[in-house]
N, C-alpha and C positions, 0 to 999 in steps of 0.2 A: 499445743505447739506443733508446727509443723513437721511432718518426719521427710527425711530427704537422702536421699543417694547418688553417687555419681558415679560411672564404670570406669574405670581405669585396667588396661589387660597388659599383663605378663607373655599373654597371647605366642606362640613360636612362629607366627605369619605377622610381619613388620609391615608398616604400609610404604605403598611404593615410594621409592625418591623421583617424585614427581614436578614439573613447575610448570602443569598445563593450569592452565587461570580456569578452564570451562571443558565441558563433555564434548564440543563443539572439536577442539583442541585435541583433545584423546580421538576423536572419529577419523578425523585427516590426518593424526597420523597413523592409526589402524592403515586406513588407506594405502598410505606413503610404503608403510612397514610389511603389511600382510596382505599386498596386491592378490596371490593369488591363491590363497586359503578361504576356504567358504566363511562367509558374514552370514547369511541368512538363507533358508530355504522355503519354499511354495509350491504348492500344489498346480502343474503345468501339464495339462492333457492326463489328468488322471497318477501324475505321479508327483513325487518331490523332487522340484529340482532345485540344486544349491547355484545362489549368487557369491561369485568369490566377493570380496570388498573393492576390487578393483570397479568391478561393476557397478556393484552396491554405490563406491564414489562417483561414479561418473554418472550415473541416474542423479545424483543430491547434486550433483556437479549442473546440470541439464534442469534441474527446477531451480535451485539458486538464482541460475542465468537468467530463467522465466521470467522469477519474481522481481528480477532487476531491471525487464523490460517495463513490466509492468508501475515500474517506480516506486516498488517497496521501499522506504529509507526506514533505518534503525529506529525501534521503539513501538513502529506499527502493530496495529495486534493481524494478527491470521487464524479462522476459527477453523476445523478441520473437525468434517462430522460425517463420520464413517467407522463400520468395524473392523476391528482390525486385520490390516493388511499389509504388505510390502509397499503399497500406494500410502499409508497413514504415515511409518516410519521415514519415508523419503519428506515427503511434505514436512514433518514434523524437521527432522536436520536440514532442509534446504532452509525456512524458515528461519530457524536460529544460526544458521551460516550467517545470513547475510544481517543480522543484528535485530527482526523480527523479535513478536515476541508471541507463540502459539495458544488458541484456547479450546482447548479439547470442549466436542460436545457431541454427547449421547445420539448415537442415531436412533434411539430407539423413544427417545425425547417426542413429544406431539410436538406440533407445527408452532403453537403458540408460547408453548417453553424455548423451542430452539430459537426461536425470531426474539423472543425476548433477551437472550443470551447474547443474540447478535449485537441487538443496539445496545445493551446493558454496556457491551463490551468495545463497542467504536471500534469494530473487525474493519478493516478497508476490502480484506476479499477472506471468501470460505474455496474449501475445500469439498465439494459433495460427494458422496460416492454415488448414486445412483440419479435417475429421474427423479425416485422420490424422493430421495433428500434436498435435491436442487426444487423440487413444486414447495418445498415449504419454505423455501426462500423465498420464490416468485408470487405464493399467498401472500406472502405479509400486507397490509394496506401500511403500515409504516415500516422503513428502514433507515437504519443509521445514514445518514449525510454523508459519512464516513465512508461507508461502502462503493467499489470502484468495478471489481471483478467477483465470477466463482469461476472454480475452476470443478470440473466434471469429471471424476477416475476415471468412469466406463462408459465408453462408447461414445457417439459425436451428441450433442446435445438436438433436443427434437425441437424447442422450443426456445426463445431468446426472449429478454424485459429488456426493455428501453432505461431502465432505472441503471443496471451495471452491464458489464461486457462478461460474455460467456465465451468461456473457452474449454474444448476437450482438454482431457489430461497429454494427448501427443500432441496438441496447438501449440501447449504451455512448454512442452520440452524444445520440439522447433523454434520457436521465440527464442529460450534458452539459448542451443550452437548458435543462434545470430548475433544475441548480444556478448555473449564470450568470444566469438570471432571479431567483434568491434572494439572490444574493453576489457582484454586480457587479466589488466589490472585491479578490477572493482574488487571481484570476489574474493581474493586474496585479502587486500586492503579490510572489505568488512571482516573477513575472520581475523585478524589480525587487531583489530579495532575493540574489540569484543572482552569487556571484565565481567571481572567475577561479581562485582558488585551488580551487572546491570539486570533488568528483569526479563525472568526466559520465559515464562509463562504463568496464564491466568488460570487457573483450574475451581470450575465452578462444584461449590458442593453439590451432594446429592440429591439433597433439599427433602430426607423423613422427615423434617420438621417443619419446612415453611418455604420459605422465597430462598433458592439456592444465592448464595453468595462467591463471589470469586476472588481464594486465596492467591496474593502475589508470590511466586516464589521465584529467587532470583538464581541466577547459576551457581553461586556460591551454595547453595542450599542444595542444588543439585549433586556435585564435588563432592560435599558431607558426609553427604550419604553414600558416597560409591565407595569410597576411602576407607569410611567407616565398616561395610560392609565386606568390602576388600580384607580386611582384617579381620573380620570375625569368620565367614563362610569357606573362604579357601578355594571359590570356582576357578578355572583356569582355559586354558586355549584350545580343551581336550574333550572339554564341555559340550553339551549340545543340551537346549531348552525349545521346551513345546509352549508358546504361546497359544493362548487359550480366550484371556482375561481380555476387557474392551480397553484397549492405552488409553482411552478417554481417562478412565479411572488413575490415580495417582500412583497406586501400588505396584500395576503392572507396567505401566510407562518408563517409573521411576527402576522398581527394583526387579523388573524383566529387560525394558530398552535398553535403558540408560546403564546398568551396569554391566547387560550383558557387552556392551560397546567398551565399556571400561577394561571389563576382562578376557575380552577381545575372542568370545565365545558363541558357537552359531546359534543362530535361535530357528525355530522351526516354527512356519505359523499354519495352526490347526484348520481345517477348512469351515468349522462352526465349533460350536458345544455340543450337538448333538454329535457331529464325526471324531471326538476327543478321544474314545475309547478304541477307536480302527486308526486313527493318525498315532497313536501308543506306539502301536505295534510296528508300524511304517517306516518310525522313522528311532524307535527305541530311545528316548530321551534319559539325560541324566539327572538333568535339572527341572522340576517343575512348581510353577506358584499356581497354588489353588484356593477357593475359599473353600470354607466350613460346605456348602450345599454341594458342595463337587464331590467330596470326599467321604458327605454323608449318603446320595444316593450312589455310587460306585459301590459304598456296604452296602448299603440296600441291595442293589440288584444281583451283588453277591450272594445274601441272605438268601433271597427269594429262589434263584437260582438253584442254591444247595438243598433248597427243600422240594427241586422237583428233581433232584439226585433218586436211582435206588438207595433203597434203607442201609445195603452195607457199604457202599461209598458214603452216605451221610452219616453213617458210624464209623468208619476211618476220620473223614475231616471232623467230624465232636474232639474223637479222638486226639487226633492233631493239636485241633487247637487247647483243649482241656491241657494236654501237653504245654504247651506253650504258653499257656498264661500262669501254667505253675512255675514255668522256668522263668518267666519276666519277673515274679514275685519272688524265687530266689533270689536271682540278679540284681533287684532296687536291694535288698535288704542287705546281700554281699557290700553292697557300696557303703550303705551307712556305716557296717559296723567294720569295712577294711576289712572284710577277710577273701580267703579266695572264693570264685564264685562253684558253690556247689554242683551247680551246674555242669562245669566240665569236669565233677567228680562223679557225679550219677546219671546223670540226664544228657550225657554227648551223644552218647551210640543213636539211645532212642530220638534225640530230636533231629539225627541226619539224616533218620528216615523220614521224621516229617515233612521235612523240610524238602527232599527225595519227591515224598510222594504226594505232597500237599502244598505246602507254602510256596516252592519254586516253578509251582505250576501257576498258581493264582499272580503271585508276579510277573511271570512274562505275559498275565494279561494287560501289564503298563508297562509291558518295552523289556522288562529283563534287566535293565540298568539303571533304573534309576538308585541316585545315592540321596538326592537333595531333596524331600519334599517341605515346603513352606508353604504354612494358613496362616490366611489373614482376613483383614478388613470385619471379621465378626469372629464371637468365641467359637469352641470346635468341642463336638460331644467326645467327653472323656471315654466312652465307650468305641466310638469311632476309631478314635485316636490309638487304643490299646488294640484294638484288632488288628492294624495295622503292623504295629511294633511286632505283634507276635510273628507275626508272617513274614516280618526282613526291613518291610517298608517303613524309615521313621520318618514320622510327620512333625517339622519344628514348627514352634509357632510363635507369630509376633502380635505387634502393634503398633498401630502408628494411626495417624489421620491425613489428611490432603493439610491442613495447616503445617504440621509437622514433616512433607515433604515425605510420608508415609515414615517408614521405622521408628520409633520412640526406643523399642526393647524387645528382643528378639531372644529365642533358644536359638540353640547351635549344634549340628549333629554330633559334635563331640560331647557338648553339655546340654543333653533335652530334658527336663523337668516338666513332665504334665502337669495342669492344673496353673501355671503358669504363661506366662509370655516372655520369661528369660528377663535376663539385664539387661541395664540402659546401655542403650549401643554407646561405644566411645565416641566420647567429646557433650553425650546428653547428659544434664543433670533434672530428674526428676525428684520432687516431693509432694506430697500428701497437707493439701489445708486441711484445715481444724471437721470443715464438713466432710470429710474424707475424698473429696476432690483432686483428683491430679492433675498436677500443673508442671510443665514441661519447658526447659529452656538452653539453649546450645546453637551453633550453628544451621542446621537445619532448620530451624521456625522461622514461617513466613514472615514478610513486613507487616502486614496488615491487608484488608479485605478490600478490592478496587470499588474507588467512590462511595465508601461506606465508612465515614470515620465515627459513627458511632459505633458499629458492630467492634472495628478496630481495638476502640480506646477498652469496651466491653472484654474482650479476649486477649489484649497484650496488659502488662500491667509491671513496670522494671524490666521487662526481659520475660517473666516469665509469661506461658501460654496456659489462657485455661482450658479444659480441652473437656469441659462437661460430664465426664468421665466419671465414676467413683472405684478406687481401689486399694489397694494396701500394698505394701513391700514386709515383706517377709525376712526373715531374722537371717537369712544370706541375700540379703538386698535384689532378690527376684520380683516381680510386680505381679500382683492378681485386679483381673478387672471384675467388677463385680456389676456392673449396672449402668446404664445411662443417668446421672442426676435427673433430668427430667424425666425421665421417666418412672422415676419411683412413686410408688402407689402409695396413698397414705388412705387407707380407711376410716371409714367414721367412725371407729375406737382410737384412733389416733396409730395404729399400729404399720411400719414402714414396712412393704415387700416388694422386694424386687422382681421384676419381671421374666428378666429374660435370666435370672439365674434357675428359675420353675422351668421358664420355655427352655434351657437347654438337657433338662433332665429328660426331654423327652426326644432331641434329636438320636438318631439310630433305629429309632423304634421303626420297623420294617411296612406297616400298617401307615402310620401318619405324617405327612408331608410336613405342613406347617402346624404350628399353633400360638397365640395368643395372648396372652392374660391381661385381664381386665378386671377394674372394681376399686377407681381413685374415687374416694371419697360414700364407698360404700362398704354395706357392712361384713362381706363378703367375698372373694375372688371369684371370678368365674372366666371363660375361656371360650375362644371360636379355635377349633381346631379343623385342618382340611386333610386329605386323605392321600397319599399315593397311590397311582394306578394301578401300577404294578403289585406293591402291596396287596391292593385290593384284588385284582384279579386273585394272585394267590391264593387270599383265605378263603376267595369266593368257590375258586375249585378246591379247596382242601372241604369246603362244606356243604358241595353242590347245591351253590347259590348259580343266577341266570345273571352273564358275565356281559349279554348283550346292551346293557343301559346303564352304565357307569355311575351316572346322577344319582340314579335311582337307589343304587343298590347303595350310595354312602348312608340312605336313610334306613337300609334294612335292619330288623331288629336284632340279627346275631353280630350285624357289622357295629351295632351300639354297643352290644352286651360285649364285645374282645374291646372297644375304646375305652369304657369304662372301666372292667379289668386293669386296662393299662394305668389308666388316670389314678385308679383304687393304689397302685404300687406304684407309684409316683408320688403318690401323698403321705407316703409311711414314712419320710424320713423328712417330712417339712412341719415346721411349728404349724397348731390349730388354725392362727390366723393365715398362713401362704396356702393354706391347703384351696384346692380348686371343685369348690361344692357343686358348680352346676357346668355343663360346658353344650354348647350349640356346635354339631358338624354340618358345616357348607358342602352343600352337593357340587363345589368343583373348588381349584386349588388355586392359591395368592401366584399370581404371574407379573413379569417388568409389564407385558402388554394392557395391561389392569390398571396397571398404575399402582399396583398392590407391593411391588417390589421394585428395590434398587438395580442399577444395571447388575450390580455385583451378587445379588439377591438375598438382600438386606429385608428383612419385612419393614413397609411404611406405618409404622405405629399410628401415627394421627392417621394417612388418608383413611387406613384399615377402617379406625376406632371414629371417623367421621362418618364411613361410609356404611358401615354396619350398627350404627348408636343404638338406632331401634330397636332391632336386632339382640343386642346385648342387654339393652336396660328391658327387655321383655325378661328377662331372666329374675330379676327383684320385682317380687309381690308391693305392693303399697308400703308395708311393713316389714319388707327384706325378708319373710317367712323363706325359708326352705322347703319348696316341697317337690317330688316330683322332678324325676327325669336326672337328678344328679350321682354324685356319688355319695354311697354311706359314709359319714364320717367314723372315725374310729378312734379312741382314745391316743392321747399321748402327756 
């Protein structure tokens, strides 16, 4: 029988008395309201500068118009493939002003995925940010019939196709003051025109598994989730958020754009992912959405860091933290059993020197203010996770998918429970089929997958969503994810192991970037695991190893002997059958540019598990013998 839960909150943050139909709705009047408090800020000659929203509106004000010259009518799709920027945002709200309907796509996409996306999706124009995202348009040998226009962020176009009309991104705004000096009236009329019912955007999965598909989600589903969110997190106009993540993806569009717009809060966008760590400091954020790899190597590079500390600063921070994780394990336990937390009976003095000479220093290597941190889109190593906590920083973490308009069930920094992903946000009700499947249903679930009514009929089923998922709800209606269905292993003893619950006992580990597991339909698990640079430099000078060949040195025999080590204590607390008897290290690391990873950096299990076969079934003798090169197994 299925098990099932719904949130309902007592919550002391009410949701607003609202009657905007759509986010479109909430942006103009931001606008209207907050003319001259900063909307967003960007990196301009080297610094951050803030656009009030006055601005902010009359830039979506100025593409809106464009897109009216160009005879966008209601319903059209607009594909927009760029990272993110203040050009992504503007495009993406001019766009759904005027009754469009936006399709985010990866620029980091090869030419023949993006061009497929285009005609999959009957785009009438795109959005490029560069040359090279407009030369993978002009490659195509087919384009949608559909297609009219691109429009070009930067700089004048070098190149023009006779198939559509190319216009610069200040072509497109000029067009705009001309058609609003002609037709005062349009732009208004379309926002005005605009339900909640109708469809705001196409958002194509990520495709680890096969041919990306594109979830409809309509504004209403948008709403839901701001509402909803609005009620549980408690951001406000005081706010300030570093964008990081690609808006392509659903998490960051939805629950960094769209809500920060709800909450009428600035957002700050980072100059890449590599300047994340110097943009921190720049611009001191309060609010930040990260995945699991952001927040694993930031430990990392801490770790590493601290060990090219002298011995009596690296005996202070032990110190510290040793501290600190005693006082978190008071803390959880005070809670359970309601009593005061002993903590501020023994351990105040001393942790305000930690915290003095440790913890509030490592903080202000992320701004000094942050209050909100949020993981998502994959699990987050429990280890991670508590290093954080000890230090000040709490990391809440959710779930959600691109069908579900990202959040399903969230922690809350008032209620953070590791090990989970918190309650079903209000208005979701999720339950648990018989195969331990979650299945999800409430306003935020998409309609169904565009021109794909098998996939559809496959994934809706009354209302509810199946979301491939396997996990459980916990005896105070929290949810745990436990696995991708598909991707569960079943060995030729018939025995089921999960994969990525092995692969996250090993994120944190300062040494190994990615890892793997493999062994559906064999007798045995075993693993491709890849290495951290960083990591590796480290151990390589902790054991005067030669630092100058990177490749090389993943294959040295000491850098084998600390992987195994690891893998040996990584296997002590899994059944015989999960344990990882043999494992293969790749002389370089799973990258988006590979094709190895999601934008979000998700590892691709099939490309991986396609492109490495060889590879891996080298590891099983004829007779699945063990011999050689793995780890000793040890009783349990």
């Amino acid at each position: 029988m299925a098990q099932s839960v719904r949130f309902t909150t007592s919550a002391r943050r009410k949701a607003k008395n609202l009657t905007y139909k759509t986010i479109v709705d909430v942006f103009w009047e931001r606008v209207a309201t907050m003319s001259e408090r900063p909307a967003i800020m960007h990196k301009v000659d080297g610094k951050f500068r803030p656009v009030i929203w006055r601005e902010h509106g009359r830039t979506v004000e100025l593409t809106a118009g464009g897109l009216l010259s160009l005879s966008v009518v209601p319903g059209e799709k607009l594909a927009i493939m760029s990272q993110s920027r203040p050009h992504w945002t503007w495009a993406d709200l001019a766009s759904l002003s005027v009754g469009a309907v936006t399709v985010p796509i990866y620029p980091t996409l090869a030419a023949p995925e993006a061009q497929f996306l285009v005609r999959h999706s009957d785009a009438v124009g795109v959005f490029c940010e560069n040359e090279l995202q407009l030369r993978k348009i002009q490659d195509a040998k087919e384009l949608p019939e559909t297609l009219r226009f691109v429009v070009l962020l930067e700089g004048e176009p070098k190149t023009t196709d006779p198939r559509f009309k190319t216009l610069s991104w200040n072509q497109l705004l000029e067009h705009g003051e001309i058609q609003l000096g002609k037709d005062s009236k349009a732009l208004p009329e379309r926002i005005k025109n605009l339900k909640s019912e109708d469809l705001a955007t196409i958002v194509y999965t990520s495709g680890t598994t096969g041919i990306p598909k594109g979830a409809m989600l309509l504004h209403s589903n948008i709403m839901a989730v701001c509402e909803a969110m609005h009620v549980l997190v408690g951001l406000n106009e005081n706010d300030l958020a570093l964008s990081f993540l690609p808006l392509s993806h659903v998490y960051e569009r939805v629950g960094g754009q769209m809500i920060s717009i709800f909450e009428g809060l600035v957002v700050a966008f980072a100059e890449s992912i590599e300047q994340v760590p110097k943009n921190m400091i720049e611009v001191r954020p309060t609010v930040l959405n990260g995945v699991p790899r952001f927040y694993e190597k930031a430990y990392q590079r801490i770790q590493v860091e601290i060990r090219k500390l002298p011995k009596p600063q690296q005996y202070l921070i032990r110190w510290a933290m040793a501290l600190g994780k005693r006082a978190l394990h008071y803390r959880k336990a005070a809670q359970f059993k309601h009593e005061d937390h002993i903590v501020n009976q023994i351990l105040k003095a001393e942790l305000r020197v930690a915290d003095r000479l440790v913890f509030s220093r490592i903080r202000r290597r992320f701004g000094g203010r942050l209050r909100v941190m949020v993981s998502g889109a994959a699990p987050l190593s429990p280890n991670v996770q508590e290093f954080f906590e000890i230090i000040g920083l709490n990391i809440v973490e959710g779930y959600g998918l691109t069908e579900t308009t990202a959040p399903v069930a969230c922690n809350t920094p008032d209620e953070n429970h590791p090990g989970t992903v918190g309650k079903p946000v209000p208005g979701v009700e999720v339950k648990i089929a018989d195969d331990g499947e979650i299945l999800v249903k409430g306003p935020s679930i998409f309609v169904g997958y565009y021109k794909n009514e098998e996939a559809t009929k496959a994934a809706l089923s009354d209302g509810w969503f199946s979301t491939g998922d396997i996990g459980e709800i916990d005896a105070s209606g929290r949810l745990r994810i436990k696995d991708r269905k598909k991707d569960i292993i079943i060995t030729s003893n018939g025995k089921h192991v999960a994969p990525q619950y092995i692969e996250n006992l090993f994120k944190g580990e300062h040494l190994i970037s990615h890892i793997l597991v493999y062994g559906d339909r064999r007798k045995f698990v075993t693993a491709l695991i890849t290495l951290s640079p960083d990591g590796l430099r480290t151990f390589a000078e902790t054991h005067a190893l030669p630092v100058d060949d990177l490749e090389a040195l993943t294959q040295h025999p000491k850098v084998r002997e600390e992987v195994e080590a690891v893998v040996k204590r990584k296997n002590e607390p899994l059944a015989n059958f999960e344990r990882i008897k043999k494992f293969i290290i790749l002389e370089h690391d799973f990258t988006v540019e590979n094709d190895e990873l999601t934008p979000t950096f998700k590892v691709k299990r099939k490309v991986i598990t396609e492109k490495y076969k060889a590879l891996l079934d080298s590891c099983y003798e004829a007779d699945d013998i063990e011999v050689g090169g793995g780890v000793p197994e040890t009783s349990k």
